[in-house]
C-alpha positions, -999 to 999 in steps of 0.1 A, spaced: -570 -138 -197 -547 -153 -222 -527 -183 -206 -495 -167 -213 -499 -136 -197 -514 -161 -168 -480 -179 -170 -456 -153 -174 -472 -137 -143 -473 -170 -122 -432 -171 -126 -433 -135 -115 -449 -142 -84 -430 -176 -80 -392 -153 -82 -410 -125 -61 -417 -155 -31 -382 -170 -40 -363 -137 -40 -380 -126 -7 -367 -161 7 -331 -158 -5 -325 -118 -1 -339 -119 37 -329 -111 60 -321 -73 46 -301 -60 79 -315 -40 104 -349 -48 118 -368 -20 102 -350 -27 67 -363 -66 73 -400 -52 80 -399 -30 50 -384 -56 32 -412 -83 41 -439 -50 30 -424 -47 -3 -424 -88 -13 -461 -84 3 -472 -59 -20 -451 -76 -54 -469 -108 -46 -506 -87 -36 -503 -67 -68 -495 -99 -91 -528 -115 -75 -548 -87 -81 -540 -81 -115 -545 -121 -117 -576 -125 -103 -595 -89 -105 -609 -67 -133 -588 -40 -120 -555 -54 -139 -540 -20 -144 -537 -12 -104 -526 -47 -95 -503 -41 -123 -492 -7 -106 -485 -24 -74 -466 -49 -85 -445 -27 -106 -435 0 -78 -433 -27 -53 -405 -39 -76 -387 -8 -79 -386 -7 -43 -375 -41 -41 -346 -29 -64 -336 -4 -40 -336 -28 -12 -315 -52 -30 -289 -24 -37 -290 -14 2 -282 -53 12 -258 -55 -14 -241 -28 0 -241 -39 35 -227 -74 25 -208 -76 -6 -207 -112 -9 -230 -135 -32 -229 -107 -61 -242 -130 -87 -277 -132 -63 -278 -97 -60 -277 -93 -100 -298 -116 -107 -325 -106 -82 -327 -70 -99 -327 -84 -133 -358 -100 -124 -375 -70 -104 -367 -50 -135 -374 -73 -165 -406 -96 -154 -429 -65 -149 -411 -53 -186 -419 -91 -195 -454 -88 -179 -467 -58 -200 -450 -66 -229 -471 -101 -230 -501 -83 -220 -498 -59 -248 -491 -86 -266 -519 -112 -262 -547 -85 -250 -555 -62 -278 
């Protein structure tokens, strides 16, 4: 694997572990064990597409993991309208590294 697409999914994995330290707790106690599921999965499906042949599941993972990860982040931002800028920044990066991931993939793995 190309050392950019090794790199660009190494900082995805290093904002999934940062995001799930910053966003948590969600709210209720179901929504924080959901929450903890979802950053489990991001970070499970970064190291399988890392470290396995099967690139395009551990790819799929990761990349519905981050959807849901989006939705969460909506819900707590709904709940608690304070530290907006957070909140933006931590769907930007659920929605644009797994953009950034495949885009570098396509890229460097023709």
């Amino acid at each position: 694997m190309d050392r950019h697409i090794r790199i660009t999914a190494w900082i995805a994995v290093a904002f999934a572990v940062s995001g799930a330290f910053l966003l948590f707790p969600i709210g209720t106690p179901a929504l924080n064990f959901l929450f903890v599921i979802v950053k489990i999965c991001m970070v499970a499906g970064l190291l399988t597409f890392l470290y396995t042949g099967n690139r395009k599941s551990g790819f799929t993972v990761w990349a519905i993991a981050s959807l849901f990860a989006v939705l969460m982040t909506i819900l707590k931002w709904s709940m608690n309208g304070a530290s907006v800028f957070l909140y933006v920044v931590s769907i930007l990066a659920d929605i644009g590294f797994p953009i950034l991931l495949y885009t570098v993939y396509k890229k460097y793995n023709r």
